[in-house]
N, C-alpha and C positions, 0 to 999 in steps of 0.2 A: 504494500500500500504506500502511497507518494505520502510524503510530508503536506500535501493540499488535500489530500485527502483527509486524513486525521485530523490537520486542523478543521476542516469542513463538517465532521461529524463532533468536535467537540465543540463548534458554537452552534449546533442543532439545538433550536429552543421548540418547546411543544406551542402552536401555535392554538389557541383558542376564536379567533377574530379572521375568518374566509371573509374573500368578497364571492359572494352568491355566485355574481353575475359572470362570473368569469372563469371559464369552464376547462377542465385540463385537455391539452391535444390529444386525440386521440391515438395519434403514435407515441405522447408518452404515456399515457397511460397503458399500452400494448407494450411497454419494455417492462413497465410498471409489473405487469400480470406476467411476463416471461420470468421476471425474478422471481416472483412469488411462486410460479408451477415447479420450478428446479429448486423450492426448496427441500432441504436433507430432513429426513426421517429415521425414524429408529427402525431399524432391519428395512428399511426403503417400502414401510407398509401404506405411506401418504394417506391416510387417514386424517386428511385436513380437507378443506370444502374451502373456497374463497366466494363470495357473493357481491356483485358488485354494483352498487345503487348511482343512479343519476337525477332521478325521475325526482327534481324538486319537489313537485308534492309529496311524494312518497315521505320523502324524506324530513318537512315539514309536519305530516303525520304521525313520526314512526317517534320524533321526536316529542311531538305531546302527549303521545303514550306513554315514552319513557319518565318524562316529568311528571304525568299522572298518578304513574306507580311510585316513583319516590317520593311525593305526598304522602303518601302511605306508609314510607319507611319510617327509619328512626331521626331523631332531632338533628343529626347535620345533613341528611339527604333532604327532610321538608326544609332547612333551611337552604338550602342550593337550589332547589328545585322552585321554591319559591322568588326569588330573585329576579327584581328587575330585567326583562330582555337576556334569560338563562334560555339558554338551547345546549343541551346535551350531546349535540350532532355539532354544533358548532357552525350553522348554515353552512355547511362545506359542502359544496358541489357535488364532490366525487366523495361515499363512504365505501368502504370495502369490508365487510362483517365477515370473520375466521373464524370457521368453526372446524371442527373435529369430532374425531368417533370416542368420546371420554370412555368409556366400559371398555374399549377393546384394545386398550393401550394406557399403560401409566405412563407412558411417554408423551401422549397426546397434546399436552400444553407444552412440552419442551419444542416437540416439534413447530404447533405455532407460533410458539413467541420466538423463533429460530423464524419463519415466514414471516412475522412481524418488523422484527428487526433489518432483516432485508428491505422491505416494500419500506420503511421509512428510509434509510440509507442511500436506496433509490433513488426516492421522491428529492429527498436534502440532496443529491446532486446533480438531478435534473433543474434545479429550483423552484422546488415546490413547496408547500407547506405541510406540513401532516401533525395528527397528534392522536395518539394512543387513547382508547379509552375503553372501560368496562361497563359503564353507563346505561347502552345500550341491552345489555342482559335484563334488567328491570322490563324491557318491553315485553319480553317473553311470558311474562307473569303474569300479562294481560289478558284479556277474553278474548280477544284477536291474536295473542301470539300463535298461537298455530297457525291461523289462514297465515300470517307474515311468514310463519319459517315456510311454506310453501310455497309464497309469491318468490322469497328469494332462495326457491329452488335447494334449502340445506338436504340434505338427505334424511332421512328417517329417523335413523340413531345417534345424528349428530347433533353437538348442541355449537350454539356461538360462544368462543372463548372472550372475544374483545372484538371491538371495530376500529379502524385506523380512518381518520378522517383527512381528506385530501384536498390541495386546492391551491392557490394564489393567496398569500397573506395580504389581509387590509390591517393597514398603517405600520407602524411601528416594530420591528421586532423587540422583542420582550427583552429586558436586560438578562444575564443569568441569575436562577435562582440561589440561594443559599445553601451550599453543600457542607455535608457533615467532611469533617478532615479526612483523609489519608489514614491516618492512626485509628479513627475510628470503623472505616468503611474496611479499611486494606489487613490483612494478616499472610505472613510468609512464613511457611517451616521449608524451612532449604537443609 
């Protein structure tokens, strides 16, 4: 990996703030989805599913559902959920929902958060924006989650592990957050 790279993925900030209106190209989002298919699996069983949303309303939707349901939750999600102009989707254009076969692999979440990290890595050098999120599972708990996991085509025994939100950043990138030190994050037995 180049020295522009590395530095490229460590001022990767998770982007909360898409502009709607402004849609990813279609060839990158097809290099996008090429990273994503060659991702590594445990014994190469690919027991991941990527589903991929454009369809503004949809999306608009899938997002009031989700704040619906965290109304429901415990005291920081109705407080999140509640909040002036909160979208859990983050108006992002392009969402990509990862799921996997969880029962048929305890590797299943290695594997997609190994697909996840890719498709951001991607996106951050294509110049695009993206931001990780689990938010999106709360829809599932809905009365409509099932028509959903069919619209977006999950398989049967798959469930969604997270969604990656994608898109064009509107304004400002985010400063970096505050990280715990080295000494606390890092350990070596050499």
């Amino acid at each position: 990996m180049t020295n522009e790279a590395v530095k490229l993925l460590q001022e990767r900030r998770s982007i909360r703030t898409f502009d709607p209106e402004r849609q990813i190209p279609e060839e990158k989002l097809q290099e996008i989805l090429k990273v994503a298919l060659n991702t590594p699996s445990a014994h190469n069983r690919q027991l991941y599913h990527f589903s991929v949303v454009q369809d503004a309303a949809l999306l608009d939707h899938m997002a009031d559902l989700i704040r619906q349901q965290m109304l429901q939750g415990d005291e920081a999600q109705r407080k999140k959920a509640s909040a002036p102009g909160y979208s859990p989707l983050h108006h992002a254009p392009t969402v990509i929902f990862v799921s996997g076969e969880l029962t048929a692999s305890s590797y299943i979440q290695t594997d997609c958060g190994i697909g996840v990290g890719l498709i951001v890595a991607a996106a951050e050098e294509m110049g695009l924006a993206s931001c990780v999120t689990g938010s999106s599972l709360f829809m599932f708990k809905s009365d409509e989650g099932a028509d959903l996991k069919k619209t977006l085509q999950i398989p049967d025994n798959y469930q969604t592990v997270c969604t990656v939100a994608l898109g064009y950043r509107k304004g400002d990138k985010p400063e970096p957050p505050v990280k715990k030190s080295a000494e606390e994050l890092l350990t070596y037995v050499r």
